[in-house]
C-alpha positions as CSV (number, residue, x, y, z in Angstrom):
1,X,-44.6,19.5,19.1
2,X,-41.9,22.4,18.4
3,X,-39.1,20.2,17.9
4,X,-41.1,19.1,14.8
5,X,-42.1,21.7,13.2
6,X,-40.4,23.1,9.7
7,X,-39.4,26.3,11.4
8,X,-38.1,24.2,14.2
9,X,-35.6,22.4,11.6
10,X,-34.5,25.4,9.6
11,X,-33.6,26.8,12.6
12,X,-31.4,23.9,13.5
13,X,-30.0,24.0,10.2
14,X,-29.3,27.2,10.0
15,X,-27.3,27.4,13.5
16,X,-25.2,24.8,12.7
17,X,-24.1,26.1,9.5
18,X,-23.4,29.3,12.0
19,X,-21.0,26.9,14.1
20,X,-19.1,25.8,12.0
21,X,-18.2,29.3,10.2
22,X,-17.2,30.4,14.0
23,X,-14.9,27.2,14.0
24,X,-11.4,28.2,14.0
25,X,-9.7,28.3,10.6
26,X,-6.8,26.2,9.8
27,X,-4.4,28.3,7.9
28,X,-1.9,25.6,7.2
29,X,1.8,26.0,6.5
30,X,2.2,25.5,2.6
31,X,0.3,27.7,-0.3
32,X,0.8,27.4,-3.8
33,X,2.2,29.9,-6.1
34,X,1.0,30.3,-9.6
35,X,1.6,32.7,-12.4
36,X,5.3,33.7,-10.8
37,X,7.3,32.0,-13.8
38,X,10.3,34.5,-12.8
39,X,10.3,33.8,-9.2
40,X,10.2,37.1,-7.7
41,X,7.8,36.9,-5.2
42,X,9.8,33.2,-3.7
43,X,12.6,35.5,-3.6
44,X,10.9,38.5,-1.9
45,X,9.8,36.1,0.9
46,X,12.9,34.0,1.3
47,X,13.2,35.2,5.2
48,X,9.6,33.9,6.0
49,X,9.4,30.4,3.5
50,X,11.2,27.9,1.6
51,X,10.6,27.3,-1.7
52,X,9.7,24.0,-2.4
53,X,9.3,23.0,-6.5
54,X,6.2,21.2,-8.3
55,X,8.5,18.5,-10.9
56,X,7.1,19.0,-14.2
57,X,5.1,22.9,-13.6
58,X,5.5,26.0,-13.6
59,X,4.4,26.5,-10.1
60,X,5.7,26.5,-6.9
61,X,5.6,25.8,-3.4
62,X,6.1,28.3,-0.2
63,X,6.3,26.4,3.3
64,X,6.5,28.5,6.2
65,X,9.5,28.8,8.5
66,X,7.5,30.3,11.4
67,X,3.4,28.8,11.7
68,X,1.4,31.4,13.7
69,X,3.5,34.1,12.3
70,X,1.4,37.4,10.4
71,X,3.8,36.4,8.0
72,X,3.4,33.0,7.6
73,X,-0.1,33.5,6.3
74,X,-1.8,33.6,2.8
75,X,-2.9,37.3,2.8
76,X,0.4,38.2,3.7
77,X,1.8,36.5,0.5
78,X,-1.2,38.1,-1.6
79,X,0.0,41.4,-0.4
80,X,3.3,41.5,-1.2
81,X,2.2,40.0,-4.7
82,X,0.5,43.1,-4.3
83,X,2.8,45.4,-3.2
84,X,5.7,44.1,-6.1
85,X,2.9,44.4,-8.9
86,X,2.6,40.9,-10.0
87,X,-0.9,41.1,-10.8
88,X,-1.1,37.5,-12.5
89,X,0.3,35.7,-9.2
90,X,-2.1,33.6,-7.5
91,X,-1.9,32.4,-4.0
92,X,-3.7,28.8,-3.0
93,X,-3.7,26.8,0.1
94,X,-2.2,23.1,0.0
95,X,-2.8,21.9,3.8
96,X,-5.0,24.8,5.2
97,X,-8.4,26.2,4.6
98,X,-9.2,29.1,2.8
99,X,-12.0,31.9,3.7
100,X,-13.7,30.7,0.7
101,X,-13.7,27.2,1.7
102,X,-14.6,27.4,5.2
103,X,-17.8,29.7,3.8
104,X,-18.5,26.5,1.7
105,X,-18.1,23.7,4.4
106,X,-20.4,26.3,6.4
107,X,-22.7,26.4,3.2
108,X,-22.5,22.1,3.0
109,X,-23.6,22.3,7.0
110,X,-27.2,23.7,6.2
111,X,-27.6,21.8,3.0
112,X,-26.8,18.0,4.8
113,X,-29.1,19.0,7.7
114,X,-32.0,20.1,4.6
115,X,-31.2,16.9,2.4
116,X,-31.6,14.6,5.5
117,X,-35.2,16.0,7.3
118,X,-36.7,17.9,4.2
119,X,-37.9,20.8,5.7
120,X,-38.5,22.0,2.6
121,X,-39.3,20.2,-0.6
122,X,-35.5,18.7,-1.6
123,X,-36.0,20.9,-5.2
124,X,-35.8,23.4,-3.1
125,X,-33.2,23.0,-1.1
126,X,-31.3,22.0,-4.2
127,X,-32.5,25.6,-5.8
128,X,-30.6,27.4,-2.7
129,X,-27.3,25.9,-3.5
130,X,-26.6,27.9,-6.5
131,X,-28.5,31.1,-4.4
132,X,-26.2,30.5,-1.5
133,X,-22.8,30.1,-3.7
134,X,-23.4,33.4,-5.1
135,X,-24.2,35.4,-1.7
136,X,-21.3,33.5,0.0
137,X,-19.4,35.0,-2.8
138,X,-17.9,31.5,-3.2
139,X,-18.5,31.7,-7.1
140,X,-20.1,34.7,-9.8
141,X,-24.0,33.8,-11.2
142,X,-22.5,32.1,-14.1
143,X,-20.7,29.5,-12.2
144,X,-23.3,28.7,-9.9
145,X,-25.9,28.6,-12.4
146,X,-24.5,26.9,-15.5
147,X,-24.2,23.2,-13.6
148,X,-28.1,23.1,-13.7
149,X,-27.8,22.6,-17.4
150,X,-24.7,20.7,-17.1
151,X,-25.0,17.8,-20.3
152,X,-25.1,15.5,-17.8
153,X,-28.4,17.1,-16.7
154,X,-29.7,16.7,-20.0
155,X,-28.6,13.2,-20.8
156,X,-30.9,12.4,-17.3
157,X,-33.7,14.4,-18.7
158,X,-33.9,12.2,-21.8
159,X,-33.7,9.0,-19.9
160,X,-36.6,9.9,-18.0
161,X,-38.6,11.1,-21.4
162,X,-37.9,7.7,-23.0
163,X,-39.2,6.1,-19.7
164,X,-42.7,7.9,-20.6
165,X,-42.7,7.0,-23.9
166,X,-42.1,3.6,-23.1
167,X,-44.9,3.6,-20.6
168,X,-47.2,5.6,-23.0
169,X,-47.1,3.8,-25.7
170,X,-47.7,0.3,-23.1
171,X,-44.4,-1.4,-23.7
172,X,-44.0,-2.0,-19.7
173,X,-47.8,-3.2,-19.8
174,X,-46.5,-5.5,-22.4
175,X,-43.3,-6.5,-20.1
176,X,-45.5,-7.3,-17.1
177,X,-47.9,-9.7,-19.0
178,X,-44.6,-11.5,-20.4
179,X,-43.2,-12.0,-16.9
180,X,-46.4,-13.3,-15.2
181,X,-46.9,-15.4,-18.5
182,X,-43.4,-16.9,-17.7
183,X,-44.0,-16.3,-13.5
184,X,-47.4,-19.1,-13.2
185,X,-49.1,-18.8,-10.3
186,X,-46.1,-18.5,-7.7
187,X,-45.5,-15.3,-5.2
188,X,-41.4,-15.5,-5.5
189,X,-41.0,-16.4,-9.1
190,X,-42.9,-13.7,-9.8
191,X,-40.9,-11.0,-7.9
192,X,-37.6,-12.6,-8.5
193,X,-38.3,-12.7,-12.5
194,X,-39.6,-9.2,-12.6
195,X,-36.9,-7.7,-10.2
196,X,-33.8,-9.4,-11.4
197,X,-35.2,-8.5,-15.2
198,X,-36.0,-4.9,-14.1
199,X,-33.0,-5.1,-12.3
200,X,-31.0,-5.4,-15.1
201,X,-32.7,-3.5,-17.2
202,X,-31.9,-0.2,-14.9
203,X,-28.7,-0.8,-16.3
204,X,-29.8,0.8,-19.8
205,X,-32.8,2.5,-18.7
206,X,-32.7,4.9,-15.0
207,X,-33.4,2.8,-11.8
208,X,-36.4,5.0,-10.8
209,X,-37.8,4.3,-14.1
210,X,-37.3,0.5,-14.1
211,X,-38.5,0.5,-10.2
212,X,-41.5,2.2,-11.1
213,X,-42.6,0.1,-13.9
214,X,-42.2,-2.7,-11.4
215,X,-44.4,-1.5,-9.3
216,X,-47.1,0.1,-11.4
217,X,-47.2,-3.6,-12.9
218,X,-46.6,-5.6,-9.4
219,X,-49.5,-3.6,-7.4
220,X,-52.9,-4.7,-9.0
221,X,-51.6,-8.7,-8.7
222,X,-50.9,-8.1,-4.8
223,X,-54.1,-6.5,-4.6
224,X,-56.0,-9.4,-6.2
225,X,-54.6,-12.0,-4.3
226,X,-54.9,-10.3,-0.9
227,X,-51.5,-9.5,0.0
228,X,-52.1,-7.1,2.7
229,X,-49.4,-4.2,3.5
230,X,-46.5,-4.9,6.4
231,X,-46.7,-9.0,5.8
232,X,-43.5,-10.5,5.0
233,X,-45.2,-11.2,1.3
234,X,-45.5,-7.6,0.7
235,X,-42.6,-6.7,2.3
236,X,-40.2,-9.2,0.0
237,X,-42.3,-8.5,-3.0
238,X,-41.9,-4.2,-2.5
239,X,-38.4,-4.6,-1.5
240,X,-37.6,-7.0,-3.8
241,X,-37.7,-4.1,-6.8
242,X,-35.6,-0.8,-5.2
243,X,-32.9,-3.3,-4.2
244,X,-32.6,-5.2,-7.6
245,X,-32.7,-1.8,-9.6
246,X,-30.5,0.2,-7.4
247,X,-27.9,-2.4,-7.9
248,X,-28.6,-2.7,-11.7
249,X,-27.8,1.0,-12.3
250,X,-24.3,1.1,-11.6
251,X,-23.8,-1.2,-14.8
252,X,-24.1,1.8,-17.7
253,X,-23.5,5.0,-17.6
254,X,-27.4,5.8,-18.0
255,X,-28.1,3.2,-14.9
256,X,-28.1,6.3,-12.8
257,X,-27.3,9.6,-12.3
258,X,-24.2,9.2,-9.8
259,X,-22.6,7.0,-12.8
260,X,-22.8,10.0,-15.5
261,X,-21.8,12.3,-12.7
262,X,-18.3,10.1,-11.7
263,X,-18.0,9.9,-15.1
264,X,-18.1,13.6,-15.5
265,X,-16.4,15.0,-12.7
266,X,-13.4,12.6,-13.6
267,X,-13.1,14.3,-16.7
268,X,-14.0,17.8,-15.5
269,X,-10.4,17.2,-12.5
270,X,-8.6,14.6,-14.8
271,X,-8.9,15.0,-18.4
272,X,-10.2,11.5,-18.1
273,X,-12.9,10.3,-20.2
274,X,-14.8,6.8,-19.5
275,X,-16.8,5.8,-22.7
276,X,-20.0,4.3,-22.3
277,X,-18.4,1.0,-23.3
278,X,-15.7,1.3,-21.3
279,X,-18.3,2.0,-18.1
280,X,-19.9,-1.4,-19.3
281,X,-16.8,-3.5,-19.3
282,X,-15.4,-2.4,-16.5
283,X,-19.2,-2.5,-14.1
284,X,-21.7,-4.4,-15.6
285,X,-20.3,-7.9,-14.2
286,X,-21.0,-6.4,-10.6
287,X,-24.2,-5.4,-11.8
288,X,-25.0,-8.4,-13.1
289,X,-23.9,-10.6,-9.7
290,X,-25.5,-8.3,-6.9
291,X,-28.5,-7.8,-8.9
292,X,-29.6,-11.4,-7.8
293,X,-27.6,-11.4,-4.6
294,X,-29.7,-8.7,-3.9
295,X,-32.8,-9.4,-4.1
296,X,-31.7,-13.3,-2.7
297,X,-31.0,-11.8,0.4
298,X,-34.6,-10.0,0.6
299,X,-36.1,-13.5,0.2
300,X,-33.5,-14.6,3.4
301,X,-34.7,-11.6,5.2
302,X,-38.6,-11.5,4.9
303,X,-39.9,-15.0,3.4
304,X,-43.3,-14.7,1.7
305,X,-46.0,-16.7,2.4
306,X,-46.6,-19.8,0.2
307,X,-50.0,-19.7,0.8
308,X,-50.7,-16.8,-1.9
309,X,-51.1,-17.5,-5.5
310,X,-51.1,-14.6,-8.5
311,X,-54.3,-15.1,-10.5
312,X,-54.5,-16.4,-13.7
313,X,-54.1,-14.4,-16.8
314,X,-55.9,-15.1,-20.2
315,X,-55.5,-11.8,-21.7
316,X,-53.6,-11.8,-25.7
317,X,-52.0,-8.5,-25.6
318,X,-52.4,-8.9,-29.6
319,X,-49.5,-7.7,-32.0
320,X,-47.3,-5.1,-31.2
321,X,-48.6,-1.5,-32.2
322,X,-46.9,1.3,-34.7
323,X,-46.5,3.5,-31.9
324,X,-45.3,0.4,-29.4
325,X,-42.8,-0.2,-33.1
326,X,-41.8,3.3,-33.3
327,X,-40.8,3.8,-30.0
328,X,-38.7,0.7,-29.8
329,X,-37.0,1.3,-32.8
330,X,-36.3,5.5,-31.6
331,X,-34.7,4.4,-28.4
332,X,-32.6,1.3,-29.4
333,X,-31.3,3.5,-32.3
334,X,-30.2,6.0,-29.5
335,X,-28.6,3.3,-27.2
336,X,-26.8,2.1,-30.3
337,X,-25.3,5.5,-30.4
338,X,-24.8,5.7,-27.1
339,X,-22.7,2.7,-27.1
340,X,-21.0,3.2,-30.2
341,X,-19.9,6.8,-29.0
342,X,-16.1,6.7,-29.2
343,X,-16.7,5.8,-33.1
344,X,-18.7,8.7,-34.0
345,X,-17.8,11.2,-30.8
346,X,-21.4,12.7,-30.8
347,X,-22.2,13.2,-26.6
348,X,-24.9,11.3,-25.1
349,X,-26.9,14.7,-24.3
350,X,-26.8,15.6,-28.2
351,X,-27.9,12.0,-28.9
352,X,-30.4,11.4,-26.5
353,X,-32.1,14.9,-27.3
354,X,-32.3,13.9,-31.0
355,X,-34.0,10.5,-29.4
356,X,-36.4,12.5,-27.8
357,X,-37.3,15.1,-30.7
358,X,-37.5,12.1,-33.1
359,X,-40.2,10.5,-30.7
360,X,-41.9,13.5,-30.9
361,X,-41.8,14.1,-34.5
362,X,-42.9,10.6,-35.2
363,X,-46.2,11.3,-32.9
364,X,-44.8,8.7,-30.1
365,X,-45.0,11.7,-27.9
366,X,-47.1,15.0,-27.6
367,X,-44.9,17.8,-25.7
368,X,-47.5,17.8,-23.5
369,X,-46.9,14.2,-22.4
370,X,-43.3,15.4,-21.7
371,X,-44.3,18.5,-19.7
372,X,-47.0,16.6,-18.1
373,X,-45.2,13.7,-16.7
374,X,-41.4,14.6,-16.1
375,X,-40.4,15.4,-13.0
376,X,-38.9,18.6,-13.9
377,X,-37.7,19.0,-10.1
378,X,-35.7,16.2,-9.9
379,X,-34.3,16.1,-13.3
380,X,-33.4,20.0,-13.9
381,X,-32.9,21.3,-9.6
382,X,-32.1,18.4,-7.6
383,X,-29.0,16.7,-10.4
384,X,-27.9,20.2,-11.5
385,X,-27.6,21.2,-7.5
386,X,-26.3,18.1,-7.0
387,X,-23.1,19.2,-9.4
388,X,-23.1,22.6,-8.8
389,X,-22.4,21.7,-5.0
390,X,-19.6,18.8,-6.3
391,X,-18.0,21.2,-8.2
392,X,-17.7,24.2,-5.5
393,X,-15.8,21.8,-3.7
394,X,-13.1,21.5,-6.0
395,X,-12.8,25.5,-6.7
396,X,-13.5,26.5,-3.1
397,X,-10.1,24.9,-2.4
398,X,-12.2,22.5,-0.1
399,X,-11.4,19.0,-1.5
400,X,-8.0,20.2,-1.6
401,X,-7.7,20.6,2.5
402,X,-9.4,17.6,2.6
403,X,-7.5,15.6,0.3
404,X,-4.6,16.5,2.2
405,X,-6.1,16.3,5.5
406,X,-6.8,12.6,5.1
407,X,-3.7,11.6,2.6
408,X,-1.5,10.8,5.7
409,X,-4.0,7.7,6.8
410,X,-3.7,6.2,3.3
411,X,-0.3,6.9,2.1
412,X,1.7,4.2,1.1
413,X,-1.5,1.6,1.2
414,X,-1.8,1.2,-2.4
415,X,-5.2,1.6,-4.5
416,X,-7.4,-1.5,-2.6
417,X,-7.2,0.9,1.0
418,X,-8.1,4.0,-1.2
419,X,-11.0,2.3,-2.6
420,X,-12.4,0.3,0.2
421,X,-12.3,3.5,1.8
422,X,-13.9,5.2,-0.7
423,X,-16.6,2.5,-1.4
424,X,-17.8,2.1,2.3
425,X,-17.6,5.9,2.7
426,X,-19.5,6.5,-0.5
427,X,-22.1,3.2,0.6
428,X,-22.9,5.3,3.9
429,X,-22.9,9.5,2.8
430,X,-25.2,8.1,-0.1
431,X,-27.7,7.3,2.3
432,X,-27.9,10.6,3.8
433,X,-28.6,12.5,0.5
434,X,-28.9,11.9,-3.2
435,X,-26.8,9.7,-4.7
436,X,-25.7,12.1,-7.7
437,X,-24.6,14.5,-4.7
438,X,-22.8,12.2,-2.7
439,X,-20.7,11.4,-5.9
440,X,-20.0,14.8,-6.4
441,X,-19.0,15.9,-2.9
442,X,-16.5,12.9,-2.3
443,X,-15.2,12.6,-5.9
444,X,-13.4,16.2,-5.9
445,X,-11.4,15.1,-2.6
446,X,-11.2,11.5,-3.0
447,X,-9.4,12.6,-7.1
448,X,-6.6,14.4,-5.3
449,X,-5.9,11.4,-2.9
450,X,-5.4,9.3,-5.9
451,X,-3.0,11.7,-7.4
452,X,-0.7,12.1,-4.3
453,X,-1.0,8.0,-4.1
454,X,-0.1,7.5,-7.8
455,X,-3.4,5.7,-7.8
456,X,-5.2,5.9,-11.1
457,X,-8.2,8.3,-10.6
458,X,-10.0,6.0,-12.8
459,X,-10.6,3.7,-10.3
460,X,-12.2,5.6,-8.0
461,X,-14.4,7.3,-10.3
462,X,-15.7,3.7,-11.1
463,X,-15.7,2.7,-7.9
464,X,-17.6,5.7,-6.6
465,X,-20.3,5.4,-8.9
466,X,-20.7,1.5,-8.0
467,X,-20.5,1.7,-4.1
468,X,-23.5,4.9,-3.9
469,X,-25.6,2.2,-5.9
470,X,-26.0,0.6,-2.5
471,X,-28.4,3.4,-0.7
472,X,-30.0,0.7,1.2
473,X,-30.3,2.5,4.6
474,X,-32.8,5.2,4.5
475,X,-36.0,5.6,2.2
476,X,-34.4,8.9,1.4
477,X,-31.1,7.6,0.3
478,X,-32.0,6.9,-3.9
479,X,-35.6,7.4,-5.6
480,X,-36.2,3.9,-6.1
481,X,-36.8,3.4,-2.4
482,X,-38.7,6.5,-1.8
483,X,-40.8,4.8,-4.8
484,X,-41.7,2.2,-2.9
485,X,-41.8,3.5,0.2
486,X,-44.7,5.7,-1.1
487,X,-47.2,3.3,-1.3
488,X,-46.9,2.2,2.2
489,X,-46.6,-1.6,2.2
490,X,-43.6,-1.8,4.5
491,X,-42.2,0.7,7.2
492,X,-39.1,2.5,7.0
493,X,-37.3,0.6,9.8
494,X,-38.0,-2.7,7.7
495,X,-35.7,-1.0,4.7
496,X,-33.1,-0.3,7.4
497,X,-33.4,-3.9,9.1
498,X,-32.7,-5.3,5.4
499,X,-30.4,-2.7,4.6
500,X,-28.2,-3.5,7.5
501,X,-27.8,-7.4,6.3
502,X,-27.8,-6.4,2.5
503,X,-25.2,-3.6,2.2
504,X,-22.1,-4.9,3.6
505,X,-22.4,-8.3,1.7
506,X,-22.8,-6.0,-1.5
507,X,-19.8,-4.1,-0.7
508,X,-17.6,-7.5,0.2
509,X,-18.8,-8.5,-3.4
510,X,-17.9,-5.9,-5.1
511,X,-14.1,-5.8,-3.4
512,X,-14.3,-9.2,-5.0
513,X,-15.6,-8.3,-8.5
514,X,-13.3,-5.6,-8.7
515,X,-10.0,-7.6,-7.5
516,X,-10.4,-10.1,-10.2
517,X,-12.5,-8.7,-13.4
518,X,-10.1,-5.5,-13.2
519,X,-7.0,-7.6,-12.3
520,X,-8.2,-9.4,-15.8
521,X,-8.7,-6.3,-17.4
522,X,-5.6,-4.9,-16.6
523,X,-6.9,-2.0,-14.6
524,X,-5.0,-2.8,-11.5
């Protein structure tokens, strides 16, 4: 069939990114003038704007007297900067889209339509973001480039290199003989021990990691005690895991990649910094209620049958090894630091890359174990994209338009509208694409909207970083589904079916978590 063929779908993506550059532009009616300290240029125009002053900076305002006007527009303004020789002026739009922008939004077209039916691999797609922000002229090389090695890049790099250390050296092996130890014989103690603990544990360790271990260690019991694929057994057991972890990584900063990326991006707009304990305090309580809510509602949704029983298991695992010792001790140390960062102000990129050289150094790792086993794609194309294509929304002028696009319906609501808003928007655009992408598309527009509320950014950062935990609609919306998922033993319209029940209950408990821990904390 044509309509499903690759060619078929770049071609659709490709046109629509063509329709919406032949949209018409808005040019708006207010720009913002920078680097005119004196003035002059306010004064030059005084027939064609009013000049309306920032409080508290050196810039300025120019609202047009006559919208639709040649001289109510932006290159108008540019050229008699021009004209007058004030060669540091700049000229921004407040309410109306720029050229630049309106390339990017035509840019953003394509790359949705390519996240959403892949096709071409997604490391790919993510590869042609920093391509296209360069031919679009939206950015120079170095600014579209330099994101893919962003720290937060690295920090998720080492993350996934202790995750196959851990598993090389047979600590998870370890895990799963503990939990079936403490599990017996029973199908849904089993699943809730291992995916509430794993659940949890995404919190310090990333939620594809923690889902995979799951798995690995969940799939050879199933197969022994006949659990066959698309029962309500395998469904609750399979689900059971990408639910309970997705949920668990919003409570560090290392939980996931969406959560370093918030954290980043509030900084990179704000000056803001969240410290890794400060993520905790403020997170881990929701993480630590919708983990089991979670996977709670899984059991409600597709009950397993009683009727299968997990084998027996006899095995002694013996002592711990030196290696199984070594890495332990390597990767705590490196949490410690992690956590203790606003003591000793060392970032968690530098820290976790000394974690990973020390593993290797103490022969808990070969290089080749690292280049063998970690997903370079995802870890250096797919997060680096993912940022590069937050952060051209910011100096495209795009979040700006938006921000003020959208301010009106939320002005004057206070910070609960703003972030319900925010969480249910974030909940749903998560499912669509990567959840480190949809934090760094809506963060740059959703910051500005807390600054014209008087909202503190920090809560939305926070909140964003919480609510895209809940990809629970598609396989493709975070990779602990698509984890799953690959090995087949429920459909995709069964994730959406439980995704439909599970992720406005998550939400609603969240609101909650966040009205009354924060309201404790002082946040709000």
């Amino acid at each position: 069939m044509l309509f499903k063929t690759n060619g078929f779908k770049l071609a659709i993506a490709f046109l629509l990114g063509v329709a919406v550059f032949l949209l018409p532009r808005p040019e708006g009616t207010k720009f913002k003038i920078s680097g005119d300290g004196t003035g002059q240029l306010s004064a030059a125009v005084v027939p064609y704007f009013t000049m309306i002053p920032e409080k508290g900076k050196t810039s300025y305002i120019l609202k047009a007297k006559a919208p639709g006007t040649e001289q109510a527009r932006a290159d108008f303004l540019e050229q008699k900067a021009f004209d007058m020789g004030l060669a540091k002026v700049q000229v921004d739009y407040v309410d109306g889209l720029s050229p630049k922008a309106k390339r990017f939004l035509s840019m953003l077209a394509v790359l949705i339509v390519l996240f959403v039916i892949e096709p071409i691999p997604l490391e790919i797609t993510a590869l042609l973001i920093g391509a296209s922000l360069v031919l679009l002229q939206i950015t120079d090389v170095k600014g579209a480039w330099a994101p893919y090695m962003h720290p937060v890049v690295i920090f998720i790099m080492c993350c996934l290199i202790f995750a196959i250390a851990l598993d090389k050296v047979g600590l998870t092996r370890r895990l799963g003989y503990y939990i079936i130890k403490k599990a017996g014989n029973s199908v849904t103690r089993f699943t809730f021990i291992i995916a509430i603990g794993l659940g949890l544990a995404s919190s310090f360790m990333h939620d594809a990691a923690a889902c995979a271990i799951g798995i690995v260690t969940m799939l050879p019991l199933m197969r022994a005690c006949g659990i066959e694929p698309n029962t309500t057994t395998a469904k609750f057991m399979m689900l059971s895991l990408p639910f309970a972890c997705s949920c668990g990584g919003m409570g560090t900063l290392v939980g996931g990649g969406r959560c370093m990326v918030s954290a980043a991006f509030l900084k990179e707009f704000t000056g803001i910094e969240i410290t890794f304990f400060e993520w905790i305090k403020y997170c881990m309580p929701a993480a630590i209620i919708t983990v089991p809510v979670a996977v709670f509602l899984v059991y409600l949704v597709y009950r397993p049958d009683p009727k299968f029983k997990l084998p027996d298991f006899d095995e002694n695992l013996g002592p711990m090894t030196g290696a199984e010792k070594k890495a332990l001790i390597i990767i705590s140390l490196s949490f410690l630091c992690w956590l203790t960062k606003g003591l000793h102000g060392i970032h968690y990129s530098v820290i976790g890359m000394i974690g990973v050289a020390a593993l290797v150094l103490f022969k808990v790792l070969k290089w080749r174990d690292v280049n063998d086993n970690l997903e370079w794609g995802t870890a250096l194309f797919i997060f680096g994209g993912g940022i590069s294509l937050g952060l051209a929304m910011g100096y495209s002028g795009a979040a700006d338009y938006f921000a003020n696009l959208f301010f009106p319906l939320i002005q004057g609501k206070g910070w609960l509208v703003l972030f319900a808003g925010v969480a249910v928007f974030g909940a749903l655009v998560t499912n669509a694409m990567a959840n480190v992408a949809a934090a760094a598309l809506i963060l740059p527009i959703v910051i500005p909207m807390a600054q014209l509320e008087g909202v503190n950014p920090m809560i939305l950062a926070l909140g964003l970083g919480m609510a895209t935990s809940f990809a629970m609609l598609l396989v493709i919306g975070c990779p602990p589904n698509a984890i799953a998922y690959s090995y087949r033993y429920f459909k995709s319209s069964d994730l959406t079916k439980l995704g439909v029940v599970v992720t406005p209950a998550l939400l609603l408990i969240l609101l909650g978590v966040v009205c009354t821990w924060w309201k404790v904390l002082g946040l709000i």
